[in-house]
Structure formats: C-alpha cells, structure tokens
Backbone as JSON, one array per atom type, in Angstrom:
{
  "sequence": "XXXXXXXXXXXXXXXXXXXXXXXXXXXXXXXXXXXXXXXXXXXXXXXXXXXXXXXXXXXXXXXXXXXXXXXXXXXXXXXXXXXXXXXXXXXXXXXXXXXXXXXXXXXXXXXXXXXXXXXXXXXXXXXXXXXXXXXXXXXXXXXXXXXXXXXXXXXXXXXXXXXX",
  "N": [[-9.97, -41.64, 29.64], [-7.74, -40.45, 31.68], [-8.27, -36.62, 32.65], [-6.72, -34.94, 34.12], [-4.44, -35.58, 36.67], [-2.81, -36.61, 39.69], [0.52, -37.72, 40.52], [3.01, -39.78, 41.7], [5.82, -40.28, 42.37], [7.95, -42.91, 43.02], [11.22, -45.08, 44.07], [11.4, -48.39, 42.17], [10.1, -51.73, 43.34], [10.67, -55.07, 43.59], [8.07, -56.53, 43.13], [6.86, -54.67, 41.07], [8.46, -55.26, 38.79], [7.07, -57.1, 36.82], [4.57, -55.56, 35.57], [6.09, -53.58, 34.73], [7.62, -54.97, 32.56], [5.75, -55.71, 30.75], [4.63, -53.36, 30.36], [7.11, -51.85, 29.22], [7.24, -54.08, 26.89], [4.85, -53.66, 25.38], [4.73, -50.62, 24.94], [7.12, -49.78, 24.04], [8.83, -52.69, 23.17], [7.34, -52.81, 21.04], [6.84, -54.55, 17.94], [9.41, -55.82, 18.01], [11.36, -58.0, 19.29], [11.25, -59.28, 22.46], [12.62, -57.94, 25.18], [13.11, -57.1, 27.38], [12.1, -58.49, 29.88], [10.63, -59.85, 32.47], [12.83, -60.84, 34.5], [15.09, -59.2, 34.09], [14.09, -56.61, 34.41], [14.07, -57.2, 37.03], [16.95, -57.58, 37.64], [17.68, -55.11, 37.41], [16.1, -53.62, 39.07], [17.65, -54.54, 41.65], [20.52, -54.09, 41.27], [23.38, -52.08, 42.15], [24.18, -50.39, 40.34], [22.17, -49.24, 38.56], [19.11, -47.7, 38.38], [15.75, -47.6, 39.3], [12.54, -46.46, 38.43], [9.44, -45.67, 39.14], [6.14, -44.3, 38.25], [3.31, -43.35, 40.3], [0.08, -43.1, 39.3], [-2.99, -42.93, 40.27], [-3.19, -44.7, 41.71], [-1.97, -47.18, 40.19], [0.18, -47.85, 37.8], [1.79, -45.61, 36.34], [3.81, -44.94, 34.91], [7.46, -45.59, 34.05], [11.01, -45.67, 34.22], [14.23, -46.69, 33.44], [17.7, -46.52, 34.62], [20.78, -46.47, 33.71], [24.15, -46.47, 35.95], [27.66, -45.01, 34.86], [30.59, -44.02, 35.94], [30.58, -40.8, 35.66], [28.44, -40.65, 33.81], [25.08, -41.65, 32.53], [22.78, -43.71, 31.61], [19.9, -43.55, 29.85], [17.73, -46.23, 29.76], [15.51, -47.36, 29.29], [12.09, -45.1, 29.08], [8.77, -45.44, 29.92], [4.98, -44.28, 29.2], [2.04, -45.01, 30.51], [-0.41, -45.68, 28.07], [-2.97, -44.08, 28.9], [-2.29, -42.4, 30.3], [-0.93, -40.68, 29.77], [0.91, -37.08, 28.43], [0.58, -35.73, 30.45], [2.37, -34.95, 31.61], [3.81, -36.63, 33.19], [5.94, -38.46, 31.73], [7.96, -36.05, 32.0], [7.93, -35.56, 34.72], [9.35, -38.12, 35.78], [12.07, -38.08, 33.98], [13.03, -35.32, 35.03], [13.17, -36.0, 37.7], [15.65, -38.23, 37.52], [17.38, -36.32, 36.63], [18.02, -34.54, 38.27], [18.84, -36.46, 40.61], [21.1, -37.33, 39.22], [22.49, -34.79, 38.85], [23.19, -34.58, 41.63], [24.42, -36.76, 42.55], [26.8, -35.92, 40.69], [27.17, -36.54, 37.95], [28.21, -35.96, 35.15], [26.73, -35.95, 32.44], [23.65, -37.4, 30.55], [22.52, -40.21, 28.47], [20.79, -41.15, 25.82], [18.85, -43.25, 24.01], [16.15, -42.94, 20.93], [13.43, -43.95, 19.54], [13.65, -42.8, 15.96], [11.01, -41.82, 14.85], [9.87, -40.85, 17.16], [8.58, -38.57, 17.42], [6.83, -37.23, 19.7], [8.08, -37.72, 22.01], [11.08, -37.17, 20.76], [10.37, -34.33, 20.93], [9.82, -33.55, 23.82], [12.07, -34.4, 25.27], [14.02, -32.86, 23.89], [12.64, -30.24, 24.76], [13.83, -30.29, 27.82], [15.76, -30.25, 27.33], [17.71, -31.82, 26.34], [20.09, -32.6, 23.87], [20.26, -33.2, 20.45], [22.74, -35.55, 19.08], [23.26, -37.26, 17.15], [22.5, -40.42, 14.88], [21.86, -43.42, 15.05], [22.31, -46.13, 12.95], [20.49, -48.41, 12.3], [19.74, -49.38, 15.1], [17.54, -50.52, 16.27], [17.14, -53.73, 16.35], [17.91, -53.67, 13.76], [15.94, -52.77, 12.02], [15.44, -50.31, 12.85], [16.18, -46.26, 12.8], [17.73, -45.03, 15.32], [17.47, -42.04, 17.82], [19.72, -40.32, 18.85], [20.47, -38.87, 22.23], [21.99, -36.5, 24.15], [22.73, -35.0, 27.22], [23.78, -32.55, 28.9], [25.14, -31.92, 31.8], [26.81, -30.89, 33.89], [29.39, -28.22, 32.46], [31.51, -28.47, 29.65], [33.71, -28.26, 29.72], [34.69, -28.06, 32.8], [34.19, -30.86, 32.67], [36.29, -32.03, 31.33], [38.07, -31.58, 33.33], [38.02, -32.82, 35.28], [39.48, -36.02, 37.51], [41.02, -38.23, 36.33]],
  "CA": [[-8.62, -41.12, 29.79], [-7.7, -38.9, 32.89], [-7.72, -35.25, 32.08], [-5.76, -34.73, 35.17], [-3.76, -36.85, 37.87], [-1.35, -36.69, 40.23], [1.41, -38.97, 40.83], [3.75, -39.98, 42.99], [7.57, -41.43, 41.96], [8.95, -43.59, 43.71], [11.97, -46.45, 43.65], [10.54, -49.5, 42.04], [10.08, -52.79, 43.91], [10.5, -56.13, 42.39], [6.87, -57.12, 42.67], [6.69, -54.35, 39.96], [9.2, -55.81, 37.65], [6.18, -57.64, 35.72], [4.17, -54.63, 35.32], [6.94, -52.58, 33.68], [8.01, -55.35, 31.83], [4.76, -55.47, 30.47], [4.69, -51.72, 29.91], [8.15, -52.11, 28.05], [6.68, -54.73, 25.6], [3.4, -52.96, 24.63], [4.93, -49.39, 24.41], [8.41, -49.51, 23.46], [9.26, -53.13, 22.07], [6.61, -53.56, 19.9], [7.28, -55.05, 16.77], [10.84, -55.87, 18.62], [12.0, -59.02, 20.58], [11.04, -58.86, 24.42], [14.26, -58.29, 26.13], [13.68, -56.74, 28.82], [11.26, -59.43, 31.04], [10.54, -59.32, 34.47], [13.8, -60.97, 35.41], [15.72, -58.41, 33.86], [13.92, -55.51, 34.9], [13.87, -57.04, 38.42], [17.87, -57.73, 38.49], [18.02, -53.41, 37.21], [15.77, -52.85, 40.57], [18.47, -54.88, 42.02], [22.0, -53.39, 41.21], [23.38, -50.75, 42.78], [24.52, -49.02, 39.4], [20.88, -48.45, 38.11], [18.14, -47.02, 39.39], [14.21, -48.32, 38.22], [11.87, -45.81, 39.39], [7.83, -45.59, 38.64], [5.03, -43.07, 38.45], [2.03, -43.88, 40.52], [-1.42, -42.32, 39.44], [-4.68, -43.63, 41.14], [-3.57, -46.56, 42.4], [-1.84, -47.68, 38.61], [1.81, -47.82, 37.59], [1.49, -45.15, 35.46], [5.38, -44.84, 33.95], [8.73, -45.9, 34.69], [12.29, -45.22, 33.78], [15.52, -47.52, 34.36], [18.67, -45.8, 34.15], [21.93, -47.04, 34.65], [25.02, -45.59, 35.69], [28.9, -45.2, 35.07], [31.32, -43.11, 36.68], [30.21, -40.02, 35.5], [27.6, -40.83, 32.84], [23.93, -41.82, 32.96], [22.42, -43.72, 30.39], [18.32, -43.98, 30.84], [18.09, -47.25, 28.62], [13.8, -47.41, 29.18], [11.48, -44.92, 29.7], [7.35, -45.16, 28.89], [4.34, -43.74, 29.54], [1.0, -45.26, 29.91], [-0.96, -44.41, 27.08], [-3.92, -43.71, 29.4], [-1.88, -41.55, 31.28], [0.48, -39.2, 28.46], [0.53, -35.97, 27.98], [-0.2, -35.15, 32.14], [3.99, -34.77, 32.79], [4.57, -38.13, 33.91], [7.66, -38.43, 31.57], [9.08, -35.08, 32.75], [8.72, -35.91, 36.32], [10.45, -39.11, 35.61], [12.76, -37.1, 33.61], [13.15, -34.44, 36.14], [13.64, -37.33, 38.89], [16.47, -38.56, 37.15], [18.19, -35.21, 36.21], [17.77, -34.0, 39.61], [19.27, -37.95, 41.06], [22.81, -37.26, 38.52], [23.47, -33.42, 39.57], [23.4, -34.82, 43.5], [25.66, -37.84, 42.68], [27.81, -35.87, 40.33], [27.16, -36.58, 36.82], [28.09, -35.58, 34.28], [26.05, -36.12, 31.05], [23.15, -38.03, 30.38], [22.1, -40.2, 27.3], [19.79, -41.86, 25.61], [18.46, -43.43, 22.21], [15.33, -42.66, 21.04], [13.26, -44.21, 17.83], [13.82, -41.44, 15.09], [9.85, -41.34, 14.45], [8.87, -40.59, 18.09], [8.72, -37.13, 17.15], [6.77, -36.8, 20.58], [9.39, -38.27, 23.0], [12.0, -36.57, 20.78], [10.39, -33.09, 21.54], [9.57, -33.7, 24.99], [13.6, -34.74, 26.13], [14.91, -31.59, 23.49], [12.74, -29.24, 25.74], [13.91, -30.58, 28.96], [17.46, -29.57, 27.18], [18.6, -33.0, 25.4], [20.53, -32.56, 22.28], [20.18, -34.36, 19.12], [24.22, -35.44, 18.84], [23.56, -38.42, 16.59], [21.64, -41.53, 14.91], [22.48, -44.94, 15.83], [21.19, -46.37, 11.73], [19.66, -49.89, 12.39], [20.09, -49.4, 16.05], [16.47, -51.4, 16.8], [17.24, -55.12, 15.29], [18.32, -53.67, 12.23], [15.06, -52.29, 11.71], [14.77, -49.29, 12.65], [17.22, -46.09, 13.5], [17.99, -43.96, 16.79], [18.41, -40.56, 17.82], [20.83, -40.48, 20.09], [20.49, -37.82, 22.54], [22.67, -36.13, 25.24], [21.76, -33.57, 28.31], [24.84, -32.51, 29.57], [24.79, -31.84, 33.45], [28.48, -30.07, 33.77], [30.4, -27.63, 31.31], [32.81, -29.29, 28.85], [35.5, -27.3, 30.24], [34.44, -28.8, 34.04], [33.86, -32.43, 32.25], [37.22, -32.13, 31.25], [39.23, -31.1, 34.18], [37.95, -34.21, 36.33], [40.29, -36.77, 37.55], [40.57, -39.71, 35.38]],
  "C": [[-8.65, -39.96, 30.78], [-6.99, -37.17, 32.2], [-6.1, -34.74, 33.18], [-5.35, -35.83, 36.34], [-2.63, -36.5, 38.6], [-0.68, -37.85, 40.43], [2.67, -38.77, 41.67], [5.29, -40.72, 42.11], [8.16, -41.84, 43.25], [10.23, -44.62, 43.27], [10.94, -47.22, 43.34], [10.8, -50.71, 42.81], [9.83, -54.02, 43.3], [9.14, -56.89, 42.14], [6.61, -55.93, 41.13], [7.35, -54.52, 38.77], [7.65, -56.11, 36.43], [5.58, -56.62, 35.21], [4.89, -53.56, 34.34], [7.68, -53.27, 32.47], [7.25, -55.82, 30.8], [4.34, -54.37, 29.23], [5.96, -51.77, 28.75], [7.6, -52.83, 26.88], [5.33, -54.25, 24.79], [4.02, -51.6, 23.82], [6.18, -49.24, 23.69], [9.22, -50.66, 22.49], [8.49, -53.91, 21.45], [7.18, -53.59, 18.8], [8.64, -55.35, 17.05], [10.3, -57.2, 19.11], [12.01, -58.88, 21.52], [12.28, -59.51, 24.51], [14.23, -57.88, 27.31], [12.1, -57.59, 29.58], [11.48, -59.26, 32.03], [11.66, -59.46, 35.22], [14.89, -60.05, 35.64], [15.35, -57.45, 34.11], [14.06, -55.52, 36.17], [15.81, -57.15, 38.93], [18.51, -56.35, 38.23], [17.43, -53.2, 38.82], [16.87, -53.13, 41.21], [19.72, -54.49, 42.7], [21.94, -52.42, 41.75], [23.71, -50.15, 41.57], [23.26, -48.82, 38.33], [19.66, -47.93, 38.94], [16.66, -47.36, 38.27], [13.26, -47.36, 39.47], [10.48, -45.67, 38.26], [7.36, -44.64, 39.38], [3.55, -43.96, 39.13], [1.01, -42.96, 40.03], [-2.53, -43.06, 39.5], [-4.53, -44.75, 41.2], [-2.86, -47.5, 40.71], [-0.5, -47.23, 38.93], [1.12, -47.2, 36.22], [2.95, -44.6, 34.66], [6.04, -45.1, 34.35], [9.9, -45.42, 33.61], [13.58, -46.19, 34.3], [16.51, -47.29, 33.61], [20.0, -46.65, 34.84], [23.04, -46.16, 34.41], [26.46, -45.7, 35.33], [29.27, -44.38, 36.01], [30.49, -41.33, 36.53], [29.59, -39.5, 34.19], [26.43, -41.21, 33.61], [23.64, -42.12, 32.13], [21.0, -44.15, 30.63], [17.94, -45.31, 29.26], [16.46, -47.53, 28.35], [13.13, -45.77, 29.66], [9.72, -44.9, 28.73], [6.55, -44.59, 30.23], [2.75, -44.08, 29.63], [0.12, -44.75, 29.31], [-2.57, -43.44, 27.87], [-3.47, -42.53, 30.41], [-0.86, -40.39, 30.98], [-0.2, -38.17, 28.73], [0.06, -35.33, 29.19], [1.11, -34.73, 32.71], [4.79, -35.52, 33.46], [6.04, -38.27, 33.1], [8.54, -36.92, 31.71], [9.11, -35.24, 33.98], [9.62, -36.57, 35.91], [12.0, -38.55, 35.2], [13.47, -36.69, 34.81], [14.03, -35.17, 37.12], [14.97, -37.53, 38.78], [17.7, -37.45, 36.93], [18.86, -34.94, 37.62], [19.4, -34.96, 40.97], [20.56, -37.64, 40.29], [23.22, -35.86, 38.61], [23.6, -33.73, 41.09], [24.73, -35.82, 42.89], [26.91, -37.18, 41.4], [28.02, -36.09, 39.04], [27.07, -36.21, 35.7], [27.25, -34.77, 33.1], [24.95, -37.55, 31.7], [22.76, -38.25, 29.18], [20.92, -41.23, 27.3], [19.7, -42.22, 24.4], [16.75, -43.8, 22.22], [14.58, -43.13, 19.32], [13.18, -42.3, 17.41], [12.47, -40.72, 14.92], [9.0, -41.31, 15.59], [8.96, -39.6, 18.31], [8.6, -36.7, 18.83], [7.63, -36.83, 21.76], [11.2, -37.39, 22.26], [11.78, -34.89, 21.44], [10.48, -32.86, 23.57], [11.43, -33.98, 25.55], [14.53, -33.02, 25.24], [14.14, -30.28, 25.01], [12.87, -29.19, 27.35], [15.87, -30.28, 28.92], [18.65, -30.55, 26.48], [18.82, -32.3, 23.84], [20.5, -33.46, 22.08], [21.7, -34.03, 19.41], [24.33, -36.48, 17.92], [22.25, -39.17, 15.85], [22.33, -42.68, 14.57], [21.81, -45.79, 14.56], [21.19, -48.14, 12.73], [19.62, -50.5, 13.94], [18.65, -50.43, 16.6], [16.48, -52.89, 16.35], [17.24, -54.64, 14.14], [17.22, -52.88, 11.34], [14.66, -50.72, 11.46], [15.81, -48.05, 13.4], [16.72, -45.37, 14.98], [18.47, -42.95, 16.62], [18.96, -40.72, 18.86], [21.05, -39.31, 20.87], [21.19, -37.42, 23.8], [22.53, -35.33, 26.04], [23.47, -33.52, 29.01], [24.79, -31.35, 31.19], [25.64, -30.44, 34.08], [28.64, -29.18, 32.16], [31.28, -28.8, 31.0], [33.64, -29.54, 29.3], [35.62, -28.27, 32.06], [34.71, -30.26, 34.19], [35.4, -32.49, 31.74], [38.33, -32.08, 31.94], [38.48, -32.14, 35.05], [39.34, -35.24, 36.2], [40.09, -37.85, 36.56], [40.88, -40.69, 36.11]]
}
C-alpha cells in the first residue's frame, strides 16, 4: 500500500468507463445489484449535464466521481476510492474538483447520499463542510439506509433571490 502518491484528476474518457465500473461494483455496490456498468458510466462521460472525472496515481485509476447536474444543484451520485490508495486525499481532491467546478458554473448546493455506516466517508464530506440534513430509510434496495448530505455553495438568502 502506497504511503504516499501523487495524482493527477482529470475528465474521464470512455475507455475508462470499465475500470470505474468495476471500481463502483467492488467498493460501493457490493452486496447491491450492479447498476452502474460500463455503458452507463460511459453514457455519464457522455452528457453534457454530468461530469465523470478520475484520480490518476502511478499509472492506476486511483478514484473517480460522477456528478450530475441541474440548474442550480449538483448531485455527486458515485464517488470511491481505491482501497490501495485511501486515506492519501484522493477523495478530497475529487471532492475539491467538484466544489471548485459548481462555484465557477454557479451552483448552488451540492448533494449526496451516503451509506449511514460509512462513518469514514461520512466524516471526510462533514469536514469538507457537508451537512447531515437527512436519512433516506431503505434507500439501498431496501436494505440499507442513507445519509443524505448537503454542502451549500451560496447563502439561503442569495439561493433564494435567483430567478426562477
């Protein structure tokens, strides 16, 4: 396991669809139903209203994130971390990336849902400034719930005085 690494983010490219769809089924829907497969992660690289961006370290797809957007929302619907590669900052770049990517274009708020018992992924998004606002009960196939968490970008007061 690397003590240290740098990495690189970039957009993802649809030869990496498989790879993250991969990554999705090991880290995030285990014991779940693979839903998100290569075709579906490759027609997120795709669209213009998401964005699929990966961490390189040494030559390895070492995390990704695929967020999609509304008007003036952001909802990041994946993100993992390879386990050979946690705990180095890769999901706060990613993070970061993304935060960074919805105060340029204007956004709002960002959310997310998060299993309830990934204590580490819940601390890691609270100290990046996500609130707990919720849990989503049987939100995983019925199985299992969600925290539902929000980062808000704008004031209320700001988020409220937009055009509709």
């Amino acid at each position: 396991m690397p003590k240290t690494t740098s990495s690189v983010i970039r957009l993802a490219k649809t030869r990496d669809a498989t790879t993250i769809a991969e990554l999705s089924r090991s880290q995030i829907e285990n014991e779940l139903p693979w839903r998100w497969k290569p075709a579906r992660v490759q027609h997120h690289i795709r669209t213009t209203d998401s964005t699929v961006i990966v961490s390189e370290s040494e030559n390895v797809l070492s995390g990704f994130a695929i967020t999609s957007f509304a008007d003036t929302t952001a909802h990041i619907n994946l993100l993992a971390v390879n386990p050979m590669f946690r705990r180095l900052g890769i999901a706060t770049s990613l993070i970061r990336w993304i935060t960074l990517s919805c105060q340029v274009a204007g956004i709002g708020c960002i959310r997310l849902e998060v299993r309830v018992n990934n204590t580490g992924a819940i601390e890691c998004y609270a100290n990046l400034g996500f609130q707990m606002v919720g849990v989503r009960k049987g939100y995983y196939e019925g199985r299992e719930d969600a925290q539902l968490m929000t980062l808000m970008l704008i004031s209320s007061d700001m988020e409220a005085r937009r055009p509709k």
